[in-house]
N, C-alpha and C positions, 0 to 999 in steps of 0.2 A: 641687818647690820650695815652702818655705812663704811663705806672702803676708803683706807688712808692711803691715801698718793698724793706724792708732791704734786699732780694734778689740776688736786684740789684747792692748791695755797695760792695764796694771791700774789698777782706782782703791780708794780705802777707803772702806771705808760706816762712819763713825764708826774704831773702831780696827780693823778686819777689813778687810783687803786679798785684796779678788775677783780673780780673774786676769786676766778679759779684762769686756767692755762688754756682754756679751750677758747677758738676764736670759730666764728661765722665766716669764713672769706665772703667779700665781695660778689653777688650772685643776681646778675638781671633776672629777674623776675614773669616778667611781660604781664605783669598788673597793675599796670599804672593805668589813668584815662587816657584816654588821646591830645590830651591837652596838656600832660606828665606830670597833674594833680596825682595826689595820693588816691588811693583807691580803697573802700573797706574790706578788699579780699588781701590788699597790703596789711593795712593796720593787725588783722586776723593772724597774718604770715608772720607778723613778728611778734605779735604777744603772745604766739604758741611757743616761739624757737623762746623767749623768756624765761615762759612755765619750764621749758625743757633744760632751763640751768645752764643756757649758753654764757660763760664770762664777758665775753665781748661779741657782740653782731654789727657786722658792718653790713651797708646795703649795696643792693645792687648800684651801677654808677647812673647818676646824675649828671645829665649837662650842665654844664653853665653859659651855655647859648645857644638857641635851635641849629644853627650850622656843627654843632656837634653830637645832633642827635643819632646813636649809632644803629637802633633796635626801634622795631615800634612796641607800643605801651612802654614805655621808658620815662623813670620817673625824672622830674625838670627839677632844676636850683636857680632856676634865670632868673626869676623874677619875685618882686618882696609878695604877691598874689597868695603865690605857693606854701607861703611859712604858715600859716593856720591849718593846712594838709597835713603838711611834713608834723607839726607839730601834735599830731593826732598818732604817731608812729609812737615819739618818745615819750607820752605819757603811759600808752600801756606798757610798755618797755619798763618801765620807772616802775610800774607796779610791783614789779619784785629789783631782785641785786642785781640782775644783767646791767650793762653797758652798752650802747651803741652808736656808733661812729658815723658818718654822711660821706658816701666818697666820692666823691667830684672829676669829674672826666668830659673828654671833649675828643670825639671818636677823630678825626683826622681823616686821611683818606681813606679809614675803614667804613665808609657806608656806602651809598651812593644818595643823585639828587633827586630822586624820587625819596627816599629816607630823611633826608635832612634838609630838602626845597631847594638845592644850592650847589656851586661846584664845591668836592670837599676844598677845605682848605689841608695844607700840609708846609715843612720847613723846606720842601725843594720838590720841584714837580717830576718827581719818580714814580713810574704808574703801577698801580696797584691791581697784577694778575687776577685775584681772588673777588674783587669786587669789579673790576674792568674798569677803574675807573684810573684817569690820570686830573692828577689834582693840582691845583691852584696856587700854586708857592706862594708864602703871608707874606704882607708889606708888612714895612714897620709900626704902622696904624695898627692892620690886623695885630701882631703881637702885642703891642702895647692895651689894645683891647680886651686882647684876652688874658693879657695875665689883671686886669681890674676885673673881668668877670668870674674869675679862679676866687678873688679876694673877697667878691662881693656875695658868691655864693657859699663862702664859710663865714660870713657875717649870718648870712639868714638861717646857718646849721646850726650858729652857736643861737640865734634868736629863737628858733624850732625847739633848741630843747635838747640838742643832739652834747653827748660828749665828750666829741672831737669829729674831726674830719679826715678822710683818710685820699690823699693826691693819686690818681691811676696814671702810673707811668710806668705800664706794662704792657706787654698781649699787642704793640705795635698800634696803639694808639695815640695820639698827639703829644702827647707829654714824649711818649716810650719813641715816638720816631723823631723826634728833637734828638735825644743823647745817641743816640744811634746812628754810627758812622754811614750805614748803608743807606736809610731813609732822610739824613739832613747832611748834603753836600754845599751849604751855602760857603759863600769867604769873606760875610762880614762878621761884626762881632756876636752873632747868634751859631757860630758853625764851626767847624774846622777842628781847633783843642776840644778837648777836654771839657774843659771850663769854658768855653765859650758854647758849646753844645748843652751846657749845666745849665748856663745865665739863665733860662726864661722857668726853670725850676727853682732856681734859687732867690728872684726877684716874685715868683707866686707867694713863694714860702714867707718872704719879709711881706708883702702886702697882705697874704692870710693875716700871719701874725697882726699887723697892724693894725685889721679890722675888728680882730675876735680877743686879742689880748694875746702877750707872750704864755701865757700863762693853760690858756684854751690847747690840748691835744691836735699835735697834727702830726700823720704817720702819713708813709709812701709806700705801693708797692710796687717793685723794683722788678724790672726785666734783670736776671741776669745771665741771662744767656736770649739773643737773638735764634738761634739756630740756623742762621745764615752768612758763608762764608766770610761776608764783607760785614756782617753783624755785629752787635754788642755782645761782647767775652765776657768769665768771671773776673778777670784782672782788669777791666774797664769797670766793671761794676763794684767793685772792692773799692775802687777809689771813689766811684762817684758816692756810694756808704758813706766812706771818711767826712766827705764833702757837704754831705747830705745831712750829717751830724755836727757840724759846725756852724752851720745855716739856721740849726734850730732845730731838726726833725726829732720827734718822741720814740719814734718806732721806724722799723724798715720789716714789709713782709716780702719774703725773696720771691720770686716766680719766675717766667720766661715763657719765651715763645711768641711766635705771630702768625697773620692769617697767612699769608705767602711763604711761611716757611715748612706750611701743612706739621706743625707738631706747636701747638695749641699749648695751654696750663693744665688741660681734663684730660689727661689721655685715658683711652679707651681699655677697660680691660682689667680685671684685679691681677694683682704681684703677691710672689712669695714675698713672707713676711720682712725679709731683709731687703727686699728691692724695695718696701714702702716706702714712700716720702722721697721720690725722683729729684726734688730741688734743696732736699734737707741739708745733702752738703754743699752746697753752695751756700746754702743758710751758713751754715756752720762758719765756711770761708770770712764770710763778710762779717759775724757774730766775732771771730778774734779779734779781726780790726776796728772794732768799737765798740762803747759800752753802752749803749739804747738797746732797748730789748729788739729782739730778733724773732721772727713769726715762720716758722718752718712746716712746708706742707708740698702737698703731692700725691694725691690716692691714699690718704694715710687713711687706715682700717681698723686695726688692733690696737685694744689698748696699752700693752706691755711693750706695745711700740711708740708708742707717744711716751709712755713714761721712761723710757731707754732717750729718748731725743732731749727730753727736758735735766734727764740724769746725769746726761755725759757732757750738759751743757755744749749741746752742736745747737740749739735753738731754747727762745723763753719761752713760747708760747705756741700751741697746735692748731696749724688752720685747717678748716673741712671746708666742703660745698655740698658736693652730695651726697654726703652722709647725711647732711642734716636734711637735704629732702627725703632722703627716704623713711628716718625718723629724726625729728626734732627734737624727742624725746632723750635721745642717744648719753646726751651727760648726766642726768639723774637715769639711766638705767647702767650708765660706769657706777654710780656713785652708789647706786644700792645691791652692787654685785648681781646684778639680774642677766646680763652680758659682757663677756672679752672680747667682742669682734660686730663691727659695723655689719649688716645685711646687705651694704649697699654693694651690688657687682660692677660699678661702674660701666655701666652700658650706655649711656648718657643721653640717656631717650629724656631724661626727665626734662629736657629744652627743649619747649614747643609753643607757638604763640599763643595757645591757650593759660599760658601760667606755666609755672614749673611745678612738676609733680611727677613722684615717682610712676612710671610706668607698671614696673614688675609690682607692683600692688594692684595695679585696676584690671592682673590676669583672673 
């Protein structure tokens, strides 16, 4: 017998209507070539999470210029090469109702130059503990570059096949250390306010749009919280929401954390069932102050907790990561009453450069 939950109703992200409430977060893989072609252990990875009745899969992030590359095996958006790869992703995808998203990112001074061939680049040269690196503050060239590489690599998501693109301006990566008081200390018009920390998001957003159509999905997800003293707050991130919805954005999935703040988006460790979903209120938070759908996640495990988040409308839609590595499976075994609760213990062994794969299964 299948199981009725608002779960399973569709909602729309701008004019694309997802089937059910469950999302894929964003999830480096480390199966790309070295060249950050697609790979057919990729193509495999996402036409199981399909079969498995995921509403929306978004992929792990994509550069859109080798100097952003954060990870090795890490799939590339840089160049029009790539779109017959990428394009090899969403057609098995397409074979059933799933959705899938391309999310575009550009690591900042989270790598180093043996990773990415280069000094990082970043909005102000504040050095970076966790990777040792002190990075490269962007001219106005660089910026201007990069927000045409942002644009041009959601022309080749919408060319792939992909439907929508989804901005990382989280986790203290180049987008997420632009809006963030701690990481962009410039005092020209890229820095300082608000809105002037917003600018090189809000001019990606208008040249996405402009490449793919207004019409084409683009969602962000959103640091809201820094976890550092000088960091991005929920009450800076509420507004850049509001902001962020005016610009155009379809979606906003909430998250938080960076690598120098040692408290990451995965934290280590299953929660009693009321502590699931760490960043849910913060979803919630930013969810009042606008009407685009809202993507709330965090260790979430249970399913009568995801349907309490979507019931009490604190969030539209539930994002996983490693749930779905441990099984892919996980929404058609909601949907056929076969399980209430994820296997996955959060131990977060499944990041390894051999691919992502649940550990606790190869005991």
């Amino acid at each position: 017998m299948k199981i009725d939950s608002i779960l399973f109703t569709p909602v729309k992200i701008g004019k694309l209507e997802v089937p059910n409430r469950f999302v894929r977060s964003a999830t480096h893989d480390f199966m790309a070539n070295r060249d950050g072609s697609v790979s057919d252990r990729q193509v495999a990875l996402f036409e199981t999470l399909a079969r498995g009745g995921v509403g929306l899969i978004i992929t792990g992030h994509a550069y859109v210029n080798t100097s952003g590359i954060a990870s090795p095996y890490q799939t590339g958006a840089d160049k029009d090469e790539l779109i017959d790869g990428l394009s090899r992703i969403t057609k098995v995808v397409h074979k059933n109702p799933s959705c899938i998203f391309l999310q575009l990112s550009h690591a900042g001074r989270q790598t180093t130059p043996k990773i990415c061939g280069c000094t990082p680049f970043a909005p102000s040269a504040v050095y970076e503990p966790t990777f040792k690196v002190m990075p490269k503050e962007m001219s106005q060239k660089n910026i201007r570059d990069l927000i045409h590489d942002f644009s041009q690599a959601g022309r080749r998501a919408k060319q792939a096949g992909f439907d929508g693109v989804q901005l990382h301006v989280a986790h203290g990566y180049l987008l997420s250390s632009f809006i963030s008081p701690y990481t962009n200390r410039r005092s020209d018009e890229w820095g300082g306010s608000l809105s002037n920390r917003l600018r090189i998001v809000g001019e990606i957003i208008e040249g996405t749009k402009g490449s793919t159509g207004k019409d084409f999905p683009l969602i962000v997800k959103l640091n809201s919280e820094d976890f550092l003293s000088e960091g991005l707050g929920i009450d800076e991130s509420i507004e850049i929401a509001k902001i962020l919805e005016k610009k155009g954005v379809d979606g906003i999935e909430v998250s938080g954390g960076m690598a120098e703040a040692g408290k990451g988006s995965v934290w280590k460790g299953l929660r009693e069932e009321d502590k699931e979903g760490y960043f849910v209120d913060n979803a919630s938070k930013i969810k009042q102050a606008v009407t685009i759908p809202v993507f709330g996640l965090g260790g979430i495990r249970t399913f009568s907790v995801m349907e309490k988040i979507i019931e009490e409308g604190k969030a539209d839609l539930v994002s996983m990561s490693r749930a779905f590595i441990r099984d892919p499976f996980l929404v058609k075994k909601f949907r056929d009453g076969e399980i209430q609760k994820s296997e996955c213990i959060s131990c977060n062994r499944c990041f390894n450069l051999r691919g992502i794969s649940c550990a606790d299964l190869k005991k």
